[in-house]
Structure formats: structure tokens, C-alpha cells
C-alpha positions in Angstrom: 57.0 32.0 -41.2 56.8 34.0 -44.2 57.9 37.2 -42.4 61.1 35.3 -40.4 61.8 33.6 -44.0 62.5 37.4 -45.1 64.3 38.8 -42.8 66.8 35.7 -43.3 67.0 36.2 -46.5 67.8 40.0 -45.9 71.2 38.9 -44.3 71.7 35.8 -46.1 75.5 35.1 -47.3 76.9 32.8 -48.9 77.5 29.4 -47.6 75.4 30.1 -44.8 73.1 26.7 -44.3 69.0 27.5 -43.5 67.1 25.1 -41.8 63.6 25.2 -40.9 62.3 23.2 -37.6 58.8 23.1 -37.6 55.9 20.9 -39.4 55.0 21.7 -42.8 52.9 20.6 -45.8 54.7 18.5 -47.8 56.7 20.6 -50.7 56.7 23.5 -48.4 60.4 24.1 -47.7 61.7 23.5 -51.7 58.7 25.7 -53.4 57.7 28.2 -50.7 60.5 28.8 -49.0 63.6 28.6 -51.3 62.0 30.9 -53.4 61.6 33.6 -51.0 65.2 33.0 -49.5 66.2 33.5 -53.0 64.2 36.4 -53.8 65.5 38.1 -50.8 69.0 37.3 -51.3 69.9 37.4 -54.5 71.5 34.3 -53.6 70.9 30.3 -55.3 69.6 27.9 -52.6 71.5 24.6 -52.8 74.2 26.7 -54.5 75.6 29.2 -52.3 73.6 28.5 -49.3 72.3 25.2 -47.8 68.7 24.1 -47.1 67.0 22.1 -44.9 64.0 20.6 -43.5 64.6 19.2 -39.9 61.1 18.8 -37.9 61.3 19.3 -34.0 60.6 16.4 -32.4 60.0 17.1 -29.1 57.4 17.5 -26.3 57.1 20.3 -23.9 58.5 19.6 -20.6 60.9 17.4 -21.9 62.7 19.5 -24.7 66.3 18.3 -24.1 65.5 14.5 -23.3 63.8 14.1 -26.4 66.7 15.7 -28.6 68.9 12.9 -27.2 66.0 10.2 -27.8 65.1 10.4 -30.7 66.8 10.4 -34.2 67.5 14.0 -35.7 65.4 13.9 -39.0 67.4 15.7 -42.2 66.0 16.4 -45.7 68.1 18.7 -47.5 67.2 20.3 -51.4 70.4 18.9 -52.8 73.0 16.6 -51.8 74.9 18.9 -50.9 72.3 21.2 -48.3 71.7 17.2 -46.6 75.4 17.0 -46.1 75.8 20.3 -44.4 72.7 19.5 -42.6 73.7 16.3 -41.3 77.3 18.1 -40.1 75.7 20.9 -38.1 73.3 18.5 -36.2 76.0 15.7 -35.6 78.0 18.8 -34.0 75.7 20.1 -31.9 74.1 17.3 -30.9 74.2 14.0 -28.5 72.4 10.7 -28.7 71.1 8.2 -26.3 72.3 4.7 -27.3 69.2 2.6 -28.3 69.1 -0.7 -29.6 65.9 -0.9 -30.4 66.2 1.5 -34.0 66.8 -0.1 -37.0 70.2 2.0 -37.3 72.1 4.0 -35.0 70.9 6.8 -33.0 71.8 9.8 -34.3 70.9 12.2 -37.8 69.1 11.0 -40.4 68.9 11.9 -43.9 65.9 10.8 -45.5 67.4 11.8 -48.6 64.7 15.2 -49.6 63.5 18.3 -48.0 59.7 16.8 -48.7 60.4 13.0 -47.4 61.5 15.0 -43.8 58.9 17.0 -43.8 56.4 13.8 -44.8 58.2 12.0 -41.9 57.0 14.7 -39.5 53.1 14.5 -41.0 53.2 10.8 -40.4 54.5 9.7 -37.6 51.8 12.9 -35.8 48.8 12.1 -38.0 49.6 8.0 -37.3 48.8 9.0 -33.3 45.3 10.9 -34.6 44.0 7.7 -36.3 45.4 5.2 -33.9 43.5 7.5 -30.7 40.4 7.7 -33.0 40.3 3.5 -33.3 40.1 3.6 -29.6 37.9 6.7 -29.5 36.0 4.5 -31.7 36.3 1.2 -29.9 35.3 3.0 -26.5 32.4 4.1 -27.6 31.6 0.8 -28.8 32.4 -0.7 -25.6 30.1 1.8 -24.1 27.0 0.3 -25.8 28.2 -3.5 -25.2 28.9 -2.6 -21.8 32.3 -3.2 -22.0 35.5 -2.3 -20.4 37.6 -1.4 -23.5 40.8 -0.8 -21.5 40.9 -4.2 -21.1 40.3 -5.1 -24.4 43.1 -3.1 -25.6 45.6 -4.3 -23.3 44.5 -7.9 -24.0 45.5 -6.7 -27.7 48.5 -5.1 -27.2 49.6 -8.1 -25.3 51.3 -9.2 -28.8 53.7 -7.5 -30.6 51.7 -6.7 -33.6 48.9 -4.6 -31.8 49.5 -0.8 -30.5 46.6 0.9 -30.3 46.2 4.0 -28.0 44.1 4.7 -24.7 40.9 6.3 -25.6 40.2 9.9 -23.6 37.9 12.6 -23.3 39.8 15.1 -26.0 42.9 15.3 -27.9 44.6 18.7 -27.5 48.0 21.0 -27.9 49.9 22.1 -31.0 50.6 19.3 -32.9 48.0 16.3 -32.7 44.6 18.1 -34.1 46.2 20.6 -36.2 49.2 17.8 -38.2 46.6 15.7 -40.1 45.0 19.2 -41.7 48.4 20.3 -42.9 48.8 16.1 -44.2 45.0 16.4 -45.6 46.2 19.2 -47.4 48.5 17.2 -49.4 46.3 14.7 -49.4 42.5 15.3 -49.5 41.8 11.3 -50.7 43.1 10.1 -46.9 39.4 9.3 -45.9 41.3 7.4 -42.5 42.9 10.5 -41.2 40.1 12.6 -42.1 37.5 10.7 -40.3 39.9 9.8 -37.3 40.3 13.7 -36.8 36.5 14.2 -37.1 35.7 11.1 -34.2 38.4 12.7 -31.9 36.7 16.1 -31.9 33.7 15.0 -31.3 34.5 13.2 -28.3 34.3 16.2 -25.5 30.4 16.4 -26.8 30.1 12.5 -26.4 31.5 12.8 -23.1 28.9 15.6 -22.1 26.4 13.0 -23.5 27.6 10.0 -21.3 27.3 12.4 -18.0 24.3 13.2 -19.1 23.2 9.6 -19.6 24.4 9.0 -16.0 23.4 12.0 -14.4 20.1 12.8 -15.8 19.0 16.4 -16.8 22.2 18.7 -16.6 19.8 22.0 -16.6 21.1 24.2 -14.3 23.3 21.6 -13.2 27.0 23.2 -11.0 29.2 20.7 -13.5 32.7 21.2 -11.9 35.4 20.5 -15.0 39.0 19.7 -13.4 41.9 20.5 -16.1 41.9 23.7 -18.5 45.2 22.7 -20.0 45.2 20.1 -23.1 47.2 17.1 -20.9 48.8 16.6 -17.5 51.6 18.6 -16.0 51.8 21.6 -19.0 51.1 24.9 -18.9 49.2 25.2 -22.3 45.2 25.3 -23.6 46.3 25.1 -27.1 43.1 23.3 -28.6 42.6 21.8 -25.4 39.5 20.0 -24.9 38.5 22.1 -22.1 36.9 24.3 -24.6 34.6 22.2 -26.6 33.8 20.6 -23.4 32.4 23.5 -21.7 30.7 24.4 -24.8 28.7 21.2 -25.0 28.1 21.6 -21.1 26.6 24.9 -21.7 24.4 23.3 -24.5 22.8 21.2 -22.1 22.1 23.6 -19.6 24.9 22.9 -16.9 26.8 25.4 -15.3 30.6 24.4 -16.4 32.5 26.1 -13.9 36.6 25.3 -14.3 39.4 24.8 -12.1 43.1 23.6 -12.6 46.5 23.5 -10.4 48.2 25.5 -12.7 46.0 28.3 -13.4 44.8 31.3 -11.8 41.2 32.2 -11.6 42.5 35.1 -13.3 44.5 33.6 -16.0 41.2 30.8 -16.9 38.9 34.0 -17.0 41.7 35.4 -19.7 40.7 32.4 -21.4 37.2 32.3 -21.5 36.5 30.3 -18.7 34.6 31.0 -15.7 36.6 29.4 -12.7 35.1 27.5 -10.0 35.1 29.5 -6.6 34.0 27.1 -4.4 30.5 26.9 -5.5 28.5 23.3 -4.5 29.2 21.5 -7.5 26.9 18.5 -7.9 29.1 16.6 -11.5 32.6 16.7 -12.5 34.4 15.9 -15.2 38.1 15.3 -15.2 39.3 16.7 -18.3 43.3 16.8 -17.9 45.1 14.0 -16.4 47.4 16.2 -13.8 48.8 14.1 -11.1 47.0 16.1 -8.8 43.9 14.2 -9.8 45.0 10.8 -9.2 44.1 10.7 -5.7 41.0 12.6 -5.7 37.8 10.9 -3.9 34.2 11.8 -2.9 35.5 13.7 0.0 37.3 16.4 -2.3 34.1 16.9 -3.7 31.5 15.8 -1.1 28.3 16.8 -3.2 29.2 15.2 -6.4 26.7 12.6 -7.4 29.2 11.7 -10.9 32.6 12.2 -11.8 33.1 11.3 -15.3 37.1 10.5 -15.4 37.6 11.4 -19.4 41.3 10.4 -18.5 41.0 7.0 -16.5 43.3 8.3 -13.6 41.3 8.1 -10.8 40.9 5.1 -8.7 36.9 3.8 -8.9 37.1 1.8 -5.7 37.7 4.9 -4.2 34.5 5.9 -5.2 32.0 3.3 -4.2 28.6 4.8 -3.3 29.1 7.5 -6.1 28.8 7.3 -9.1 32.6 7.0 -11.3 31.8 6.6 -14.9 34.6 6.5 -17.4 34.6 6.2 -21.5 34.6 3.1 -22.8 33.3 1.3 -19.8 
């Protein structure tokens, strides 16, 4: 960032407007960057050129959907940088009609560079804490021999009640890494601090509960279905796939790891030794790619447990075997 930040300020001119659309500690855009652009321009920001802080709002594999879903977030460092902000975005951009926003669909200026970029924090670091709760509730459930699944849709049954599905890991760019930058800011937020530290440890609770089931995983061909961080993508960034064959490996097992979208090649490049066929005797679904949904014991005809960290699977299918989930 620092580096791009330079070389726009190397062919900065006047008038131009800057915007920056990524996620950002709070504060970042009016004392890190307007400094720099300045520095590098000889140029006054909010003066002769405009900026910005819009966050990207999107998710990968639905990039162009999601710029006509959801409102266009603005926070300019002036009056003046909002306005031109808000005039590019309305120009460039369409919006869905959606009665269900408190204004119309369209840009938003929250009125500051640092209330956008705070806007960006939350509404990421709000989906951390609310899938810890129900990290936290599952686990629960486990020891009360519960099925929290059903408690959470019994709550959420009202309108006042939204927590999240628990699951084995929370992975990809934005979800573990948002509440750091916000914890940065604010190091007093005990909540998102201890809702980060419940959802990392899941992958090793998970390992735990096979292990519960399974008995001694030493030496045990553990078969983990789903190197990428959630269904349908392309991507390992901080997927749980890791951590999981890490605890795996702790115990004894043998993680060996396959996935529809990968090459044995390509999960080798990542550290990951790809299953080849070997007899497998556990598995562990770790990504919730549609490919999974329909898998039973005869996909996988010497597997004792299959631990669904992603509740996709159908357990009547798997009478006779044993189809553990977390949270009951």
C-alpha cells in the first residue's frame, strides 16, 4: 500500500480525486495516507485533489452482484473529497432496488474518511463474534448432547435473533484478519478479541471431537475433504485446512488432503500432502463444496467417521457409520 500510495502521488495532478478500496485501521487514510500523497506531490489533499475511503464490499465469485447489492460506502477528508466521491461512484455505478435499507440503495457518505473505514471494521468483525457465539454454543451443545442447529433456528425464528451456523474454521481474507486491524484501534474490545481466539481454535476442537469418536488417531489414514477456506472458491487464504492438518498430525493421524478444485500438484505447493487413493479409515469435511453434499459411505467405503465440520452432508445417508457433526 505504501509503495502504490507513491507512485500515485508521483503523477498526482490537480483535481484528480484518490480513493482507496480496501480495509484499513481506523485513521489510516487521513494520517497515513494523505501525508504521503502530499509528500509525493507537492500537492494539498482536500485542496487540490480529493480523498477517499470507499471499502470493497464484495465476495469472490460474486464481484459484480454484490456492487449492485449493496450500498457504496463513502468517507471523504473534507466535504468537498465526499462530494467528488459520491459523483464518481453514482456514475459508474448501478443499484438493485431494495426496500429493505433504511434509505435508498445507492452511495453513502458517512460523512469522514475514518467513519467508512470503521463501517468496514464492523460490519466484518460483527460476523467474527456472532460465528464465535455459535462456535461457543456448539461446543456447549456438544457436552449437553444437544443439537445446537436446532437451537439456533428455534432462536432466529424471531426477528430479534441472528446468530450464525457454527463450523469447523473460519477462513479467507477478510474474516480472521478484520478484527486485528479493529483490535488495533481498539485493544479494550475483550468480545472481538476472545471471539477471534474461540474461532481459531476450533479446527483443533474438531481434531478433538474425531478423536473422542474415533479413538486413538495414531497412525490413523485421516482423509480431509476441502483445502480451500469455503465452498466453490479457489483460495486457501487462512483456510482452516491448515490448522486442521496440523492438529491431525499432533495426534498421530495421517492427514492426507483432497479437493475438486485442486491438483495434487497445486495442494503439494501448499504444504499439503494429497490423498492418492490410499485406504482412508476418518474423514473430515473441511470445506462445504457442493461436491460434498451427496457424499455417502460408499465414496469412502472404509471410513469408520466422517466428521462434517460444515453440516452438508445428509446423516441418514450414513446409518451404520459413524457421521458426527459440531454441536451435536
Amino acid at each position: 500500500m505504501d509503495s502504490a500510495t507513491e507512485a500515485v502521488a508521483a503523477g498526482l495532478r490537480p483535481g484528480t480525486l484518490v480513493s482507496y478500496e480496501t480495509t484499513l485501521p481506523v485513521g489510516t487514510t487521513r494520517e497515513r495516507w494523505a501525508p504521503m500523497l502530499e509528500a509525493g506531490s507537492g500537492l494539498t489533499a482536500g485542496k487540490d485533489f480529493h480523498l477517499v475511503f470507499s471499502p470493497e464490499r464484495v465476495l469472490t465469485g460474486r464481484v459484480f452482484a454484490d456492487l449492485r447489492r449493496y450500498p457504496k460506502l463513502v468517507g471523504g477528508i473534507g466535504a468537498a473529497s465526499a462530494l467528488a466521491g459520491v459523483r464518481f461512484y453514482e456514475a459508474v455505478l448501478d443499484f438493485d432496488a431494495r426496500d429493505d435499507l433504511p434509505r435508498a440503495n445507492g452511495v453513502w457518505d458517512l460523512g469522514s474518511a475514518e467513519a467508512s473505514e470503521m463501517a468496514k471494521l464492523a460490519e466484518t468483525t460483527y460476523r467474527d463474534v456472532n460465528i464465535g457465539l455459535a462456535n461457543q454454543f456448539a461446543r456447549f451443545a456438544d457436552r449437553q448432547g444437544l443439537d445446537v442447529v436446532k437451537v439456533i433456528e428455534a432462536c432466529n425464528s424471531q426477528p430479534y435473533s441472528h446468530i450464525h451456523r457454527p463450523g469447523i474454521a473460519v477462513g479467507g481474507h477478510c474474516i480472521p484478519i478484520y478484527p486485528q486491524m479493529y483490535l488495533w484501534n481498539d485493544p479494550e474490545a475483550t468480545v472481538v478479541r476472545e471471539a477471534r481466539r474461540a474461532n481459531a481454535a476450533m479446527p483443533a476442537y474438531a481434531v478433538e471431537v474425531l478423536a473422542a469418536a474415533y479413538g486413538d488417531l495414531e497412525g490413523a489414514n485421516v482423509l480431509v475433504l476441502g483445502a480451500a477456506y469455503r465452498g466453490g472458491v479457489k483460495e486457501t487464504a487462512f483456510s482452516g485446512v491448515f490448522p486442521l492438518v496440523a492438529s491431525l498430525r499432533e495426534h498421530g493421524a495421517v492427514p492426507l488432503v483432497s479437493d475438486p478444485m485442486y491438483s495434487e500438484a497445486e495442494l503439494e505447493a501448499e504444504g499439503l500432502t494429497p490423498h492418492r487413493g490410499e485406504a482412508v479409515t476418518a474423514a473430515v469435511i473441511q470445506a462445504d463444496h457442493a461436491e460434498y453434499r451427496t457424499l455417502a459411505p460408499a465414496d469412502l467405503p472404509e471410513v469408520k467417521v466422517l466428521l462434517d465440520g460444515r453440516r452438508i452432508t445428509d446423516p441418514t445417508a450414513w446409518q451404520g457409520r459413524h457421521h458426527i457433526t459440531l454441536g451435536g
